[in-house]
DSSP file (Angstrom, degrees, kcal/mol; ACC not computed):
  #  RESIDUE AA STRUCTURE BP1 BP2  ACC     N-H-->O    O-->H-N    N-H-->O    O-->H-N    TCO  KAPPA ALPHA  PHI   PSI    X-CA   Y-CA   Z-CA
    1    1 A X              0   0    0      0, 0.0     2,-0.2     0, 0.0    31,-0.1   0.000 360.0 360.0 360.0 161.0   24.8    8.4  -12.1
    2    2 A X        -     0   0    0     30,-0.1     2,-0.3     1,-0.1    31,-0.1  -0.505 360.0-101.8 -94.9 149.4   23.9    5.2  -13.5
    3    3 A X        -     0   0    0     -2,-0.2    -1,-0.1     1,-0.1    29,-0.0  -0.663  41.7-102.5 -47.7 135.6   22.4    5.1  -17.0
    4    4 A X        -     0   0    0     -2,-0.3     2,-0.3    30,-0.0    30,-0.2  -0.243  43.3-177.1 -72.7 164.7   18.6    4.6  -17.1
    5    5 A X        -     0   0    0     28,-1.6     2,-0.8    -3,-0.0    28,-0.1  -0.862  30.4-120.4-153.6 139.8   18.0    0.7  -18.1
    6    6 A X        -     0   0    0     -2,-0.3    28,-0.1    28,-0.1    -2,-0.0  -0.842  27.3-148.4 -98.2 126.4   14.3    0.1  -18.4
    7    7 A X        -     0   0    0     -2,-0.8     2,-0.2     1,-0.1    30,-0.0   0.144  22.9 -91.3 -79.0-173.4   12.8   -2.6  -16.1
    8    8 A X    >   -     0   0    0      1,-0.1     3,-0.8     2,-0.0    -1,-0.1  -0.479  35.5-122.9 -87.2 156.3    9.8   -5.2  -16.4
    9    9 A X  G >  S+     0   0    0      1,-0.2     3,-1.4    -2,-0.2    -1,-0.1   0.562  95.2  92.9 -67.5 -11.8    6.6   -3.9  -15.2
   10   10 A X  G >>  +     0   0    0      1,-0.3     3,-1.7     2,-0.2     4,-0.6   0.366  66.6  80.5 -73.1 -11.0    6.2   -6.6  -12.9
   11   11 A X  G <4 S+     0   0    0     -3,-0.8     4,-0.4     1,-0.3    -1,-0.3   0.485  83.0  63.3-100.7  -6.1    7.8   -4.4  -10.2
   12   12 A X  G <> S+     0   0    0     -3,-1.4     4,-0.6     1,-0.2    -1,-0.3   0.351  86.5  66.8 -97.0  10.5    4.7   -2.7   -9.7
   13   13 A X  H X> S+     0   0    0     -3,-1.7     4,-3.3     2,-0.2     3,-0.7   0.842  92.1  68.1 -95.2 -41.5    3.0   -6.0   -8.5
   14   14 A X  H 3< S+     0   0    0     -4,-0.6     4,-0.2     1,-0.3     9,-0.2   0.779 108.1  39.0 -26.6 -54.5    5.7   -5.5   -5.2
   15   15 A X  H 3> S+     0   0    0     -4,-0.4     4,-0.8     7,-0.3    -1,-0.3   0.630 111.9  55.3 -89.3 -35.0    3.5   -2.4   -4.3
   16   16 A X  H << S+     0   0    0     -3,-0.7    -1,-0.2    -4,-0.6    -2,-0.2   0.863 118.5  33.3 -47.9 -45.6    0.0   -3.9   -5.2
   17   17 A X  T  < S+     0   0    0     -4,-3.3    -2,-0.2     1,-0.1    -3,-0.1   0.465 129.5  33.1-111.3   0.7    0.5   -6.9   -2.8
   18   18 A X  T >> S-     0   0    0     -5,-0.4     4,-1.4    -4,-0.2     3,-1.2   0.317  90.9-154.2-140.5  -5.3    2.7   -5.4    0.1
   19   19 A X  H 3X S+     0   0    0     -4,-0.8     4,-1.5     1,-0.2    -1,-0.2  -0.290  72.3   1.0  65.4-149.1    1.1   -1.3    0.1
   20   20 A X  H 3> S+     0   0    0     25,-0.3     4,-2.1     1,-0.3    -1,-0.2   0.514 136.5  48.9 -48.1 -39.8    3.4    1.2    1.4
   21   21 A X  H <> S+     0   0    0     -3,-1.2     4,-2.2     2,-0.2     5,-0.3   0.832 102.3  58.5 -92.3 -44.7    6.3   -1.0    2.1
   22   22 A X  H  X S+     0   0    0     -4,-1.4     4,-1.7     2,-0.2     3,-0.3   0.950 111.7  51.9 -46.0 -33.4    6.4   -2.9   -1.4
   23   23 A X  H >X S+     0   0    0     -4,-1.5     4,-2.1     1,-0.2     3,-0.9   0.979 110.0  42.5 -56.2 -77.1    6.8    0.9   -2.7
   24   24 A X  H 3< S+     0   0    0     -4,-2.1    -1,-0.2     1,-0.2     4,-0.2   0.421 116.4  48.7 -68.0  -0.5    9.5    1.7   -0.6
   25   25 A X  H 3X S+     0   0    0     -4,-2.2     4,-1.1    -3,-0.3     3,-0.5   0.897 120.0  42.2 -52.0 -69.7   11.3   -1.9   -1.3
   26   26 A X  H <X S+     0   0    0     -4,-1.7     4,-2.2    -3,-0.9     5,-0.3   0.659 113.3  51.1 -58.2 -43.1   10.7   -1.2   -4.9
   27   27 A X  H  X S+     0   0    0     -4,-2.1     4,-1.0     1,-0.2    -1,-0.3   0.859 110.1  47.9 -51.5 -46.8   11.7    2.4   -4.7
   28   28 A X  H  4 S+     0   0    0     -3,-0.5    -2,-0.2    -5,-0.3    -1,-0.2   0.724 117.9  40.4-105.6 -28.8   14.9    1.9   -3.1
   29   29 A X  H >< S+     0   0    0     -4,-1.1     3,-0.5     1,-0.1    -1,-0.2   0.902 122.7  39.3 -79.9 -44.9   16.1   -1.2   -5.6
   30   30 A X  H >X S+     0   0    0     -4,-2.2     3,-1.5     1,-0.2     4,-0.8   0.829  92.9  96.8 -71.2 -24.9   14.8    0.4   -8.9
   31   31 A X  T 3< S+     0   0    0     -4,-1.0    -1,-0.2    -5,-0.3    -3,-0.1   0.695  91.4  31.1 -48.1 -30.3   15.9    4.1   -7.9
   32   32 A X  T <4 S+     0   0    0     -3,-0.5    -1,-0.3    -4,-0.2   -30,-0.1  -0.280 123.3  50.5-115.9  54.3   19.3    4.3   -9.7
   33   33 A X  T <4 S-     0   0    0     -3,-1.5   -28,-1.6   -28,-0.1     2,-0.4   0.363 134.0  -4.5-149.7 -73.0   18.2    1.9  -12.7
   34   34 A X     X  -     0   0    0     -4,-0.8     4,-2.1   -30,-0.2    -2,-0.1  -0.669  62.0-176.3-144.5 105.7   15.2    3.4  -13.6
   35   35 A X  T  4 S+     0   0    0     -2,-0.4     4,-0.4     2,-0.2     2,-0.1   0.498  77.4  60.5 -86.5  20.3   14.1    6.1  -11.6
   36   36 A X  T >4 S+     0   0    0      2,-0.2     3,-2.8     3,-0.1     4,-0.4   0.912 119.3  36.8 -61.9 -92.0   10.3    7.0  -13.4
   37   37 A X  T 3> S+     0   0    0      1,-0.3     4,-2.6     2,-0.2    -2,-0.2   0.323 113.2  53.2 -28.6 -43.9    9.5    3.6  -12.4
   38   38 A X  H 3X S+     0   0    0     -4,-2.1     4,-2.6     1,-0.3    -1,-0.3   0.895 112.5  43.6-102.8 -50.8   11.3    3.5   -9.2
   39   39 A X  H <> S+     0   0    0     -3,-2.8     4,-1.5    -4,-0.4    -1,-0.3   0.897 119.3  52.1 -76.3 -19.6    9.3    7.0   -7.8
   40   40 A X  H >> S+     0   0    0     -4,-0.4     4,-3.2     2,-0.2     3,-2.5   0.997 100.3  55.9 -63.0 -64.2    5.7    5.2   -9.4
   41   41 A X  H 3X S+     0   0    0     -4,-2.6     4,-0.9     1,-0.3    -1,-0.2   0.850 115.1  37.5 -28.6 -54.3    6.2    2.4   -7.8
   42   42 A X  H 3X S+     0   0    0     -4,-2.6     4,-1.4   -19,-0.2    -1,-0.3   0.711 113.2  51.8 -65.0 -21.8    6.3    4.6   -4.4
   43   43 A X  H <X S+     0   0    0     -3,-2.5     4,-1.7    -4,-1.5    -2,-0.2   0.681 109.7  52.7-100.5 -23.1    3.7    7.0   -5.2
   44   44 A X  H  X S+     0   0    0     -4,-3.2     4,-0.6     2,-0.2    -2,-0.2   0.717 115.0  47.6 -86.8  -2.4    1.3    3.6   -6.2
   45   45 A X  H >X S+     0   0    0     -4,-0.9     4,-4.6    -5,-0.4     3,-1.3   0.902 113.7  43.4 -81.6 -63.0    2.4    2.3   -2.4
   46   46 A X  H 3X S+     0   0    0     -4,-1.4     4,-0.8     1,-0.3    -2,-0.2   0.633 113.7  45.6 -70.7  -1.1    1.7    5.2   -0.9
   47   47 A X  H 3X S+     0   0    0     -4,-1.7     4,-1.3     2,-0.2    -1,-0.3   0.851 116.5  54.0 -72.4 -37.0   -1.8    6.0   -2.7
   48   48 A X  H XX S+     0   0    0     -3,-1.3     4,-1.6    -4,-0.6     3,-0.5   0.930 110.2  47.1 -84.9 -52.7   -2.5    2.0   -1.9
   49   49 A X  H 3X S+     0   0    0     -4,-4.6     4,-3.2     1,-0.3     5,-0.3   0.955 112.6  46.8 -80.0 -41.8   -1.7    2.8    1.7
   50   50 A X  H 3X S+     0   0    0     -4,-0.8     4,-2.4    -5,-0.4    -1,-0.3   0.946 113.1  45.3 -46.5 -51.7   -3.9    5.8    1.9
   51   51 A X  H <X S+     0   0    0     -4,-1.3     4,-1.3    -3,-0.5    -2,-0.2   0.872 109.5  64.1 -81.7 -31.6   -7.0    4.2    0.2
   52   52 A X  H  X S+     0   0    0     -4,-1.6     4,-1.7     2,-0.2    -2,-0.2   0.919 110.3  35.9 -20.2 -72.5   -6.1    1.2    2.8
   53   53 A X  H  X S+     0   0    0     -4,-3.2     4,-3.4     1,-0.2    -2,-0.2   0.863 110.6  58.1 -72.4 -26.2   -6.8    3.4    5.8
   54   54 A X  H  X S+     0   0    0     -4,-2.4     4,-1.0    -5,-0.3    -1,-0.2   0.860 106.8  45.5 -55.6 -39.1   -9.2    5.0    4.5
   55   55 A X  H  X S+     0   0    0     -4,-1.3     4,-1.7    -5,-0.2     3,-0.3   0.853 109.5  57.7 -76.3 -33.2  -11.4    1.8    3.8
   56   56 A X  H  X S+     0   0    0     -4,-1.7     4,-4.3     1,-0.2     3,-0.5   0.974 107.5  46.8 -76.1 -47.3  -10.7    0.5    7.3
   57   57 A X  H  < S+     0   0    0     -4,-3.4     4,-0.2     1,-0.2    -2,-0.2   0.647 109.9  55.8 -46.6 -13.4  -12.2    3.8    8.9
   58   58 A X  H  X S+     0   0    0     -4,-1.0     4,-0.6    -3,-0.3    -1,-0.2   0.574 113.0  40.7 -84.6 -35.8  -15.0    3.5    6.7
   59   59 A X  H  < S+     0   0    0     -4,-1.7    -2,-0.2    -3,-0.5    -3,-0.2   0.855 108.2  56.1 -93.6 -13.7  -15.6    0.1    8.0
   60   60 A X  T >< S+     0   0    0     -4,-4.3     3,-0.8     1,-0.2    -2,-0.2   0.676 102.3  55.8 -84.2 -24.2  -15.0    0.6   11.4
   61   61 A X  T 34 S+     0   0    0     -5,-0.5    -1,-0.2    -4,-0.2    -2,-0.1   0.718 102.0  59.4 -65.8 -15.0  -17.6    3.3   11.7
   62   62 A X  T 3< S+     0   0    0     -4,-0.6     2,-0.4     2,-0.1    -1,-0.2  -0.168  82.0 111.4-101.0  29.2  -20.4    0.9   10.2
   63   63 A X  S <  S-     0   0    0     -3,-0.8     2,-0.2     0, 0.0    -3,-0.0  -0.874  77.0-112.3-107.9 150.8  -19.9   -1.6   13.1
   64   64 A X        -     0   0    0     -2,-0.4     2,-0.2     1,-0.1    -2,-0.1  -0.763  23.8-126.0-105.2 145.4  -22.7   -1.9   15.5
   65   65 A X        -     0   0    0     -2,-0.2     2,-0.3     1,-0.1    -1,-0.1  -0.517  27.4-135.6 -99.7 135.4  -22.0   -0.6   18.9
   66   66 A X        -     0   0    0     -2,-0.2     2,-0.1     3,-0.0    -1,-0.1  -0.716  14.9-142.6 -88.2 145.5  -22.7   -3.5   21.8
   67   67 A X        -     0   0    0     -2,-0.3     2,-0.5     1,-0.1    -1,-0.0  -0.379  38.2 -67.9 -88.1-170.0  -24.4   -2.7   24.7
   68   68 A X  S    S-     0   0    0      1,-0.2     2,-1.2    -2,-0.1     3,-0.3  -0.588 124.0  -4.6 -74.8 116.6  -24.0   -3.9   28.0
   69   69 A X  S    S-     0   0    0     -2,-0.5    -1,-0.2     1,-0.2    -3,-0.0  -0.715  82.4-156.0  98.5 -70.8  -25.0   -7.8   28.2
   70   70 A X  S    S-     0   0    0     -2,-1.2    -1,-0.2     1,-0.1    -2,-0.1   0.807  73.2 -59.3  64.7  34.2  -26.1   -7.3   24.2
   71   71 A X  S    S+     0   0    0     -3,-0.3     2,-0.3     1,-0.2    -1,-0.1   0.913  99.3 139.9  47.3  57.7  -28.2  -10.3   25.3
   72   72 A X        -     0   0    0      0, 0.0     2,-0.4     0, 0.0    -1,-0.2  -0.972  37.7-152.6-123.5 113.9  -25.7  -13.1   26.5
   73   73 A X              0   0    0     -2,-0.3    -4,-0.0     1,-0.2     0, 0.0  -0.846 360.0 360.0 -92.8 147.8  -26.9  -14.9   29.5
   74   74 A X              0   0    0     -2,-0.4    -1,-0.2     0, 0.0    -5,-0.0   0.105 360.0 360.0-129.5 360.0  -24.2  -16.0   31.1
């Protein structure tokens, strides 16, 4: 095993700005370097990807349903 080295915080932006897959980027470079960081980084993708769907299902149930024509003459 490697000896733990601690990295910049900055590694957590990866996972902010790219969700689920910035984790698992982030996870998979940091892991044998510093591997706190490395499994945060993943657990803050996969919380980000969770709260993601969650917010699109929230918003896609508060969309108003059209009817047929919805008043469009065509």
């Amino acid at each position: 095993m490697y000896p733990e080295k601690p990295r910049s915080n900055a590694w957590f932006l990866l996972p902010i700005f790219l969700g689920l897959i910035g984790g698992v980027i982030a996870y998979f470079i940091l892991r044998n370097e510093d591997p706190k960081k490395a499994k945060n980084c993943l657990y803050l993708g996969i919380v980000l990807a969770v709260i993601g769907i969650f917010m699109n299902i929230l918003i896609a149930t508060q969309l108003p349903v059209f009817e047929d024509g919805f008043n469009v003459n065509i």
